[in-house]
VONU-672279 format. One record per residue (C-alpha): x, y, z; residue in three letters. Coordinates in steps of 0.05 Angstrom, whole numbers, always signed. Example, Ala and Ser with C-alpha at 12.3 -4.5 7.8 and 13.67 -1.06 7.14 Angstrom:
residues 2
PT:x:y:z:res
PT:+246:-90:+156:Ala
PT:+273:-21:+143:Ser
end
This chain:
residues 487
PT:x:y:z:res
PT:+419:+1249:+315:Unk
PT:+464:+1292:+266:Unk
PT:+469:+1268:+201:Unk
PT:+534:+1241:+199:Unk
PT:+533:+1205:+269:Unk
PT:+469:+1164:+219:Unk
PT:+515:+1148:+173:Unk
PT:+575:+1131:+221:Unk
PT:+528:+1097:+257:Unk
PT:+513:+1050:+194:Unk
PT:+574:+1045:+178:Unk
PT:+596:+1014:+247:Unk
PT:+530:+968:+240:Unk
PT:+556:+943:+173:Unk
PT:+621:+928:+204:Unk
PT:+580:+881:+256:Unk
PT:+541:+840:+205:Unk
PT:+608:+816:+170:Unk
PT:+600:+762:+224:Unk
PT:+539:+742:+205:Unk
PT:+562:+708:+142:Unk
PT:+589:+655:+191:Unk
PT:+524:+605:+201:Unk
PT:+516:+602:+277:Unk
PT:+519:+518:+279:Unk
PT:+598:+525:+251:Unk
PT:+615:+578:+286:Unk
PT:+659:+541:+342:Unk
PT:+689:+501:+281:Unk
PT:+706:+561:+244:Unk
PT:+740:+590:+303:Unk
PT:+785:+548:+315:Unk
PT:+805:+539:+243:Unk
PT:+816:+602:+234:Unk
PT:+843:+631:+300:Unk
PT:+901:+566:+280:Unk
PT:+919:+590:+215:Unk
PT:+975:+647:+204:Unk
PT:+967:+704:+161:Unk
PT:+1005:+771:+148:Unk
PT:+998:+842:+149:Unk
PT:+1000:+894:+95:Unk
PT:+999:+967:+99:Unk
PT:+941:+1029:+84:Unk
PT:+970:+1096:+70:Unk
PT:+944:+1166:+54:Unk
PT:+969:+1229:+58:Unk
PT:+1019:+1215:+100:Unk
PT:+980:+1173:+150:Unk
PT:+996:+1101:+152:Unk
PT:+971:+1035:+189:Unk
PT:+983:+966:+186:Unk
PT:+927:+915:+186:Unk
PT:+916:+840:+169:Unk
PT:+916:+810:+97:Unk
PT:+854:+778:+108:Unk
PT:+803:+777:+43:Unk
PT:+755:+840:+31:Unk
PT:+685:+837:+73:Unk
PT:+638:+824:+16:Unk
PT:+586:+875:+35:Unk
PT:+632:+932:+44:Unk
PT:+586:+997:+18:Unk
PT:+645:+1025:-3:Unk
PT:+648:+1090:+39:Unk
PT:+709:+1045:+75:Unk
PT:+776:+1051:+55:Unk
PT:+786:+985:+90:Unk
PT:+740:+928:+107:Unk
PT:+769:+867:+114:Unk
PT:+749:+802:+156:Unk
PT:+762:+735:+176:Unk
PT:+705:+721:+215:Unk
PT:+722:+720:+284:Unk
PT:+757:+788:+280:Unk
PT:+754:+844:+232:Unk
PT:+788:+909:+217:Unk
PT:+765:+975:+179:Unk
PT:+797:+1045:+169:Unk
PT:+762:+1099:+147:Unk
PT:+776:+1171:+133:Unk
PT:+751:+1241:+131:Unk
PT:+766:+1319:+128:Unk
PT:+734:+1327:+187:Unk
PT:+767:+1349:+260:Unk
PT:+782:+1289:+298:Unk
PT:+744:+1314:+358:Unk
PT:+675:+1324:+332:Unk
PT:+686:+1256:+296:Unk
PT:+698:+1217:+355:Unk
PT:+640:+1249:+394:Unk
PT:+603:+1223:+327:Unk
PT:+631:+1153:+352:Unk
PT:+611:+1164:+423:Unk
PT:+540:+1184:+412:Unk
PT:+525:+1125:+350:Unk
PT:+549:+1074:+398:Unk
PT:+505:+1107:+461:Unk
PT:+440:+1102:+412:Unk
PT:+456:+1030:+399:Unk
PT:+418:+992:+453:Unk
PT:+455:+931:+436:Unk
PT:+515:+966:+450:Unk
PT:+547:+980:+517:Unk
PT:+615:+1028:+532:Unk
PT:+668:+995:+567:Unk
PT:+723:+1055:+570:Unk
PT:+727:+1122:+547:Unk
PT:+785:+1171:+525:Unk
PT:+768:+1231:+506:Unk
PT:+838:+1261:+498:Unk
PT:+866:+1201:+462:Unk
PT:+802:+1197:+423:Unk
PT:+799:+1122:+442:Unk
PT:+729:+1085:+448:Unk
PT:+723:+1007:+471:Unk
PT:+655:+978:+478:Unk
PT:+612:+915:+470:Unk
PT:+569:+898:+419:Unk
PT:+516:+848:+423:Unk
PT:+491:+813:+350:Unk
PT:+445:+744:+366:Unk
PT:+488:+706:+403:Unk
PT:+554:+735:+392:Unk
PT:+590:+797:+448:Unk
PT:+639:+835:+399:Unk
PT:+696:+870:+440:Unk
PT:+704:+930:+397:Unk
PT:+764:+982:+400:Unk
PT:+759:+1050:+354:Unk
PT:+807:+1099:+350:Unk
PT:+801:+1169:+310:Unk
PT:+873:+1197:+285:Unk
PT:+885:+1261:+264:Unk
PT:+932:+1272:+208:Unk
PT:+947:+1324:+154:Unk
PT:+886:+1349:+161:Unk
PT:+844:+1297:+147:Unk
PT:+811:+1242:+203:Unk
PT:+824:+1179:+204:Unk
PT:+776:+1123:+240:Unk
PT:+809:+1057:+256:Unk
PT:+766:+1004:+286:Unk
PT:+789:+929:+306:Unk
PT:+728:+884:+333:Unk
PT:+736:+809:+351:Unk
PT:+689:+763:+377:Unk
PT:+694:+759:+457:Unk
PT:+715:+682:+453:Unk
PT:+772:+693:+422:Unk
PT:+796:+767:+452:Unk
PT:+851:+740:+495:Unk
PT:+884:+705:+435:Unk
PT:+873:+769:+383:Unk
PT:+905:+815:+432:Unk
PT:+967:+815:+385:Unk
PT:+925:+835:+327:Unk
PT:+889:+901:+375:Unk
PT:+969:+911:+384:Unk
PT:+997:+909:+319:Unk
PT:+945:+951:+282:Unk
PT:+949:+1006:+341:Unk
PT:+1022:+1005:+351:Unk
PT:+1031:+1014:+270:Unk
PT:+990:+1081:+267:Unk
PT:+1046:+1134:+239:Unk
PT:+1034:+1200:+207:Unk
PT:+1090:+1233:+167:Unk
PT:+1069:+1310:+177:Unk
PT:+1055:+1341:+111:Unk
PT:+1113:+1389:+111:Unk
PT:+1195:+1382:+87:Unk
PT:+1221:+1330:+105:Unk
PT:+1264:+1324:+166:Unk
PT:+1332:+1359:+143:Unk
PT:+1397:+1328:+167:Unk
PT:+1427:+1348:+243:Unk
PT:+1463:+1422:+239:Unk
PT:+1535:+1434:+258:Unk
PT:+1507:+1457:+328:Unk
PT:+1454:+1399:+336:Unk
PT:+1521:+1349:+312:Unk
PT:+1557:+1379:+371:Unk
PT:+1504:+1381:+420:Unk
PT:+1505:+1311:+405:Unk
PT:+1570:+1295:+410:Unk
PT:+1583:+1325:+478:Unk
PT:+1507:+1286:+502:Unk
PT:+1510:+1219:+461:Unk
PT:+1546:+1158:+482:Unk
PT:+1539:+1095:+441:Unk
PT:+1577:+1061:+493:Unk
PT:+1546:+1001:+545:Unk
PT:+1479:+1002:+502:Unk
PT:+1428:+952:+514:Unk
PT:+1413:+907:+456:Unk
PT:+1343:+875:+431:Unk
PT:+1342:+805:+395:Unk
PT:+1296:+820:+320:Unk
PT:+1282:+747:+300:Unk
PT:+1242:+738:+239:Unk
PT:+1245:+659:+214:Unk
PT:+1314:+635:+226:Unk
PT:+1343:+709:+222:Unk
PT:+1359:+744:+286:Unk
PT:+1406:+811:+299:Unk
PT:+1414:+852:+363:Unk
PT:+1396:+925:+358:Unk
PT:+1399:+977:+413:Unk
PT:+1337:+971:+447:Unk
PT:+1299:+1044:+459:Unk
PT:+1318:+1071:+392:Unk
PT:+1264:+1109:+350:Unk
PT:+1238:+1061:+290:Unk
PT:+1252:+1095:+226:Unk
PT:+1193:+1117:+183:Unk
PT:+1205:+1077:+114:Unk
PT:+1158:+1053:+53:Unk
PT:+1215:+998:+18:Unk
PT:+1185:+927:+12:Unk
PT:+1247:+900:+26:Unk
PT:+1252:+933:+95:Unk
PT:+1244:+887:+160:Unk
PT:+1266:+934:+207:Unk
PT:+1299:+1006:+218:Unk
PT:+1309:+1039:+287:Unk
PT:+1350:+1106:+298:Unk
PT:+1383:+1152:+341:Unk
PT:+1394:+1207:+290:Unk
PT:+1471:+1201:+283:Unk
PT:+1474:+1127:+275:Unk
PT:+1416:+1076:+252:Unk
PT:+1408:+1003:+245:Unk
PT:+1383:+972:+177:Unk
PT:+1352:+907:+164:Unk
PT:+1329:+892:+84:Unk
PT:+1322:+822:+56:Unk
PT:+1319:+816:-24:Unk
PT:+1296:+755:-60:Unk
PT:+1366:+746:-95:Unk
PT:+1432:+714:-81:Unk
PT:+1481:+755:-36:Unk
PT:+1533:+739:-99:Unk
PT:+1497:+786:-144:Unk
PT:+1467:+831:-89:Unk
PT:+1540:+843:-62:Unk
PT:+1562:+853:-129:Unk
PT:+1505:+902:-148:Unk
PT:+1526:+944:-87:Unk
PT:+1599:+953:-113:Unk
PT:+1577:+968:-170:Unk
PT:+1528:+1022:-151:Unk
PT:+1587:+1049:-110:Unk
PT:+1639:+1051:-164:Unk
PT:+1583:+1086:-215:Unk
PT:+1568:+1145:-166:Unk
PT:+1618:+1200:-153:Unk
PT:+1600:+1222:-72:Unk
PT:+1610:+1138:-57:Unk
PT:+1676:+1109:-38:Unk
PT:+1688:+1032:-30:Unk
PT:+1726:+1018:+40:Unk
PT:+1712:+952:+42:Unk
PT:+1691:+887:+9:Unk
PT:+1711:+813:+29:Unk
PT:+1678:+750:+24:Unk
PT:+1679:+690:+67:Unk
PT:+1630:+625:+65:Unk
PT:+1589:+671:+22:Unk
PT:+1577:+728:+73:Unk
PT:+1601:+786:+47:Unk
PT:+1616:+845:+86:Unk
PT:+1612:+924:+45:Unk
PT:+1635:+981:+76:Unk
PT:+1627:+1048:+35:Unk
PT:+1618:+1126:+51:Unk
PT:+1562:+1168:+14:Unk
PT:+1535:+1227:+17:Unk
PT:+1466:+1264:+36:Unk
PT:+1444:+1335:+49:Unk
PT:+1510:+1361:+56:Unk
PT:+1532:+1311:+111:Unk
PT:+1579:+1251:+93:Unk
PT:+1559:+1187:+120:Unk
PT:+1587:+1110:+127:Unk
PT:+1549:+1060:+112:Unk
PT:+1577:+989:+144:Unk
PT:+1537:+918:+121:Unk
PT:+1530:+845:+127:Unk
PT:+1504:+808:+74:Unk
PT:+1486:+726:+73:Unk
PT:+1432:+679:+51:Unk
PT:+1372:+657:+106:Unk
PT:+1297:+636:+92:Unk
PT:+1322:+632:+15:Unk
PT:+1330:+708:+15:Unk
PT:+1388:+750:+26:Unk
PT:+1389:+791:+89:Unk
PT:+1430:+850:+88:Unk
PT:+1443:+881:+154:Unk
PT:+1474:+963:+148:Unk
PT:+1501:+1007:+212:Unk
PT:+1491:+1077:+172:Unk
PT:+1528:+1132:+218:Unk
PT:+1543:+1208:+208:Unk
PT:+1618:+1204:+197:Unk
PT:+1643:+1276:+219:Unk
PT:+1610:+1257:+281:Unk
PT:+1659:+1228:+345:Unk
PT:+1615:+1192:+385:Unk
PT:+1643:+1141:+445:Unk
PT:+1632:+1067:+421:Unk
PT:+1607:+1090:+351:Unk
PT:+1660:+1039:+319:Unk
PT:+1641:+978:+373:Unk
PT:+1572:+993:+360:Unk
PT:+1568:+963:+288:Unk
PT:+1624:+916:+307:Unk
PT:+1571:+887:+360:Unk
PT:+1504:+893:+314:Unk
PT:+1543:+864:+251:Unk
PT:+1571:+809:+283:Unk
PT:+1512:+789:+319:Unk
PT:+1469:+781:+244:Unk
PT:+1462:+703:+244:Unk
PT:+1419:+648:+207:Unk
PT:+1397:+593:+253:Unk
PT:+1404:+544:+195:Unk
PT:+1446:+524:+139:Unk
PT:+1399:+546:+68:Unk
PT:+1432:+531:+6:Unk
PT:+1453:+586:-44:Unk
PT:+1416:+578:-114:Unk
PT:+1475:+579:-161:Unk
PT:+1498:+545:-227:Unk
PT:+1538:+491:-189:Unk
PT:+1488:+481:-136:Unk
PT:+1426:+468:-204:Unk
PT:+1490:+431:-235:Unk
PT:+1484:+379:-173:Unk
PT:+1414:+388:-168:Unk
PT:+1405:+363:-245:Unk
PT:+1451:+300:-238:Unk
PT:+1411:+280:-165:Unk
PT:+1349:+281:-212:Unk
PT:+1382:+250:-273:Unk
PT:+1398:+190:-227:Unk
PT:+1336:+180:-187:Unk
PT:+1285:+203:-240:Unk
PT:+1314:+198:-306:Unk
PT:+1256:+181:-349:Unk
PT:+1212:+246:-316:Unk
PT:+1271:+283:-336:Unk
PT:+1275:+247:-402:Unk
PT:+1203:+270:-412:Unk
PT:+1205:+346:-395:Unk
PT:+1255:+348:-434:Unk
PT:+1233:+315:-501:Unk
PT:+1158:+332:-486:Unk
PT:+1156:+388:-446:Unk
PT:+1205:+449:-459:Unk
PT:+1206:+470:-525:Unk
PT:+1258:+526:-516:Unk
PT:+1333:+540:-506:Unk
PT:+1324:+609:-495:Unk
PT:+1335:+598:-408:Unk
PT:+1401:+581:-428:Unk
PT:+1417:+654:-444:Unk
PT:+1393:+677:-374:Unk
PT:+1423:+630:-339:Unk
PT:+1365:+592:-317:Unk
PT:+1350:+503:-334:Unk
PT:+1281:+503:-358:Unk
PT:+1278:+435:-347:Unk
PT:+1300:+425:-272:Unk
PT:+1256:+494:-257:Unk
PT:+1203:+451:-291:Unk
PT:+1216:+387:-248:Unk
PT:+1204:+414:-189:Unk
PT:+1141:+461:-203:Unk
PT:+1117:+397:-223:Unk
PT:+1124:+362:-158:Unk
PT:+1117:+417:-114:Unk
PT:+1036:+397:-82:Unk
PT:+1029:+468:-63:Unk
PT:+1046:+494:-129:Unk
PT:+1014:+461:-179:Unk
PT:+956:+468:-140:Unk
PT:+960:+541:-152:Unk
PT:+982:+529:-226:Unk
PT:+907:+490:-240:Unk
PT:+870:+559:-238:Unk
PT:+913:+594:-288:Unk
PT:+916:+540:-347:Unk
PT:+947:+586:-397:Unk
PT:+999:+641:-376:Unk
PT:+1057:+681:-402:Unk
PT:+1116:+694:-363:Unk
PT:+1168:+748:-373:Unk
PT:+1234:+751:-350:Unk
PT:+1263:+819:-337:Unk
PT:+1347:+820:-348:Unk
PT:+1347:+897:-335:Unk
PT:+1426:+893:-331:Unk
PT:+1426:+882:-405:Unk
PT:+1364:+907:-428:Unk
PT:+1330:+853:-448:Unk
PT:+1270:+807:-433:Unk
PT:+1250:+728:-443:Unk
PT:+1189:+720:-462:Unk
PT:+1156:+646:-453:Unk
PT:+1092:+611:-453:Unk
PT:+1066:+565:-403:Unk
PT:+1009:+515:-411:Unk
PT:+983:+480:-351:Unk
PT:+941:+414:-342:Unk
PT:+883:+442:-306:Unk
PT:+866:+381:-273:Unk
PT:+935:+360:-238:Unk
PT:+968:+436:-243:Unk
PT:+1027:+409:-276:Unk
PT:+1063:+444:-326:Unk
PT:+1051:+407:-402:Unk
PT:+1088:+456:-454:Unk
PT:+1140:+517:-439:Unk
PT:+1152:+551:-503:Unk
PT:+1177:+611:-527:Unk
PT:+1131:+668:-544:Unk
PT:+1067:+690:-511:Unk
PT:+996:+668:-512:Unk
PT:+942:+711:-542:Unk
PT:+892:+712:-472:Unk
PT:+936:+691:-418:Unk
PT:+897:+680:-351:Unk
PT:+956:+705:-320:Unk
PT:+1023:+740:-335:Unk
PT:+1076:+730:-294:Unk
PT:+1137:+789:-295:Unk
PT:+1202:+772:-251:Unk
PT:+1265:+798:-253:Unk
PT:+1319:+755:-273:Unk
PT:+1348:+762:-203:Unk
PT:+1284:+742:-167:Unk
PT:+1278:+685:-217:Unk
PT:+1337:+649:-214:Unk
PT:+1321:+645:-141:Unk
PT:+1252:+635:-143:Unk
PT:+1258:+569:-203:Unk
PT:+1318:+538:-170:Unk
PT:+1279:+544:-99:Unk
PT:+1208:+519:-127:Unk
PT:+1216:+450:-85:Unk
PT:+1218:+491:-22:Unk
PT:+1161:+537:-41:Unk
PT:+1105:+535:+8:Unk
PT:+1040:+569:+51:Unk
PT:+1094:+606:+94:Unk
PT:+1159:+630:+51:Unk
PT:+1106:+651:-13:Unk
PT:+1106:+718:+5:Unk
PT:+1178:+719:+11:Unk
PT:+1190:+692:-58:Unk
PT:+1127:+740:-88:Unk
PT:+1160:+796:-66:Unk
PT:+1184:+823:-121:Unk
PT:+1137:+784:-173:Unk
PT:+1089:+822:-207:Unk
PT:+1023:+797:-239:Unk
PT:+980:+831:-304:Unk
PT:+925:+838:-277:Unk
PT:+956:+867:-218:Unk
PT:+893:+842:-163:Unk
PT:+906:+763:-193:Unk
PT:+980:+771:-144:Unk
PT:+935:+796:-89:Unk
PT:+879:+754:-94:Unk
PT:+931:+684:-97:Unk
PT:+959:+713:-39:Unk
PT:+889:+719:-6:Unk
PT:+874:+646:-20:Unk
PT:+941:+621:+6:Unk
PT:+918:+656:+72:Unk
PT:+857:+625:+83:Unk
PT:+885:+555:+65:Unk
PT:+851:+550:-2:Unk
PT:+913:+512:-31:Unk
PT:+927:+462:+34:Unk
end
């Protein structure tokens, strides 16, 4: 056996024993647990080569020759790379999992470089599917195995990892259409009588034109982009009011010289922009929807060529715009809304308010952002979830970025390690934090005046945006959230 199909070969075999961390008498009970509870997805790229995959914790005998290697313990994913042809590596695949006795091929693809076999390990059949993509010269293996009770039900995560693979060729990027390419289209295209697809995500839905190419995109704050080269369809969601998001806009806008403002109106705090730009030569108009849903702010943008004249161009952001909706009512965080907030508390808890405020916060410095230190304080301290978190970081700064005036709040938070409640928020910083937190102001004002809504599910909405010094403490609370750690 060549050398390399050896060490593929224990590489896939390391892969296998991540299950065997599972004792065999809890297995059933771990299933089930774990097939119930929901988790997310994150992304791996590398030169250009990019593929989503659970957010599931780290296998803890990775060798490290992995890029990836993560588990939950009925399923597991890895990705792993080389500058090696694709071919040759996936005949390495092939021939490691034909010297495997326990191992048995169930479908072959040569040309799509696609391998699915069992694998038996004591008691357990593991329905494995690997996949070798070729990319900017470099190889890329991308293996998904779950345990055969549960296939049927991981089918979605086989899916999603597959249908996520995307390589951005290692070249210019893609130039804007040419005059003869814009005419071509215009005399081909019609944007008329499309068919539309429902996006849901929470209580956020929006029709898009179903069949369009999804746009190739690293932003954070992207949930969904699909294209048909002289028009696309937007969805970003920012963890910030649509107020100062709307407003931010206009004023990006007014600062640059190739924007112009057509249009901005507000109504039951949805606020609608409208604005030209310009890129690569070519003029474009940018049309948007803006409200609050899933205490974020969802902006929906219909970005089309302008010196294009394309039937139904105009009716297509007219439809897509006015089909952006929240299911549900979510209330804005703003100074009237805390205002209320403050004098519901006052009334039905006045001597816990009484106490944060005598005993507890030590500062008038949140008064100069904008923010109540003592309501934010009232409910992280009744919030279950969170000051469950708050017990494993006793001592931690917090820093409050106000980039808009250049300028940063700086305070200190002690925690009671036993109940996770906040005890002293001061200003300054302690010497060996366990933790600092850094927010923007935007994000924070959401974030402090949502903290009684803050839960398992809308975390990694509000985190978005947060970052954490040192950086892996963010990942690894995000980690524990997934596998119910803080229930």
């Amino acid at each position: 056996m060549h050398e390399k199909s050896l060490y593929l070969f224990a590489v896939l075999l390391l892969f296998i024993l991540l299950t065997a961390c599972s004792p065999e008498q809890q297995l059933q009970k771990q299933i089930d647990k774990a097939v119930s509870e929901p988790f997310t997805y994150t992304t791996y790229r590398s030169d250009g080569f990019s593929v989503k995959y659970p957010y599931w914790p780290e296998a803890g005998n990775n060798s490290g020759d992995t890029e990836v290697s993560v588990s939950r313990g009925y399923c597991s994913v890895a990705i792993n790379q080389e500058k090696i042809p694709a071919g040759p590596w996936f005949d390495m695949v092939v021939e490691s999992v034909e010297d495997n006795k326990d191992s048995s091929i169930i479908s072959e693809d040569s040309e799509e470089h696609r391998l699915e076999y069992e694998t038996l390990y004591q008691n357990l059949t593991l329905i494995n599917d690997a996949r070798v993509f070729s990319c900017n010269d470099h190889s890329y293996v991308v293996l998904v195995f779950c345990i055969e009770q549960v296939y049927d039900e991981s089918q979605d995560i086989y899916d999603t990892v597959f249908d996520s693979v995307e390589c951005e060729e290692d070249e210019e990027d893609e130039e804007m259409p040419t005059e003869a390419q814009i005419e071509a289209v215009e005399q081909t295209l019609s944007l008329e009588d499309l068919d539309y697809h429902t996006f849901h995500e929470d209580d956020f839905a929006m029709q898009h034109p179903d069949g369009w190419d999804e746009m190739d995109g690293d932003s954070d704050e992207r949930v969904l982009g699909v294209s048909a080269g002289v028009c696309s369809v937007i969805v970003n969601k920012h963890n910030a009011r649509p107020e100062d998001l709307a407003h931010w806009i206009d004023k990006t806008v007014d600062e640059k010289d190739d924007h112009d403002l057509l249009e901005y109106s507000e109504d039951d705090d949805v606020y609608r922009i409208d604005y030209t730009f310009s890129a690569d030569e070519h003029d474009l108009i940018a049309r948007s929807k803006m409200f609050y849903c899933n205490y974020m702010t969802y902006s929906a943008m219909v970005v089309c060529l302008e010196d294009v004249d394309v039937p139904g161009m105009d009716e297509l952001a007219d439809d897509v715009l006015s089909s952006a909706r929240c299911k549900k009512e979510y209330t804005i965080p703003t100074p009237k809304v805390v205002e209320q907030k403050r004098e519901e508390v006052e009334e039905e808890e006045p001597e816990e308010l009484e106490e944060i405020e005598d005993d507890i916060v030590r500062t008038d410095a949140g008064e100069e952002y904008g923010i109540d230190e003592e309501i934010a304080v009232y409910f992280i301290n009744n919030n279950a979830f969170f000051t469950k978190i708050m017990k494993d970081f006793p001592e931690a700064n917090l820093e409050i970025e106000d980039d808009d005036n250049d300028r940063t709040l700086e305070l200190k938070v002690t925690v009671d390690p036993d109940s996770g409640k906040i005890t002293r928020l001061e200003d300054g910083a302690h010497s060996s934090p366990d933790v600092t937190l850094i927010i923007p102001l935007r994000d924070a004002l959401n974030i402090f005046t949502n903290a009684e809504n803050l839960n398992p599910l809308n975390l990694l909405s509000f985190a978005v945006n947060v970052k954490t010094e040192p950086a892996e403490i963010k990942d690894q609370v995000i980690r524990d959230v997934l596998q119910g750690k803080y229930k």
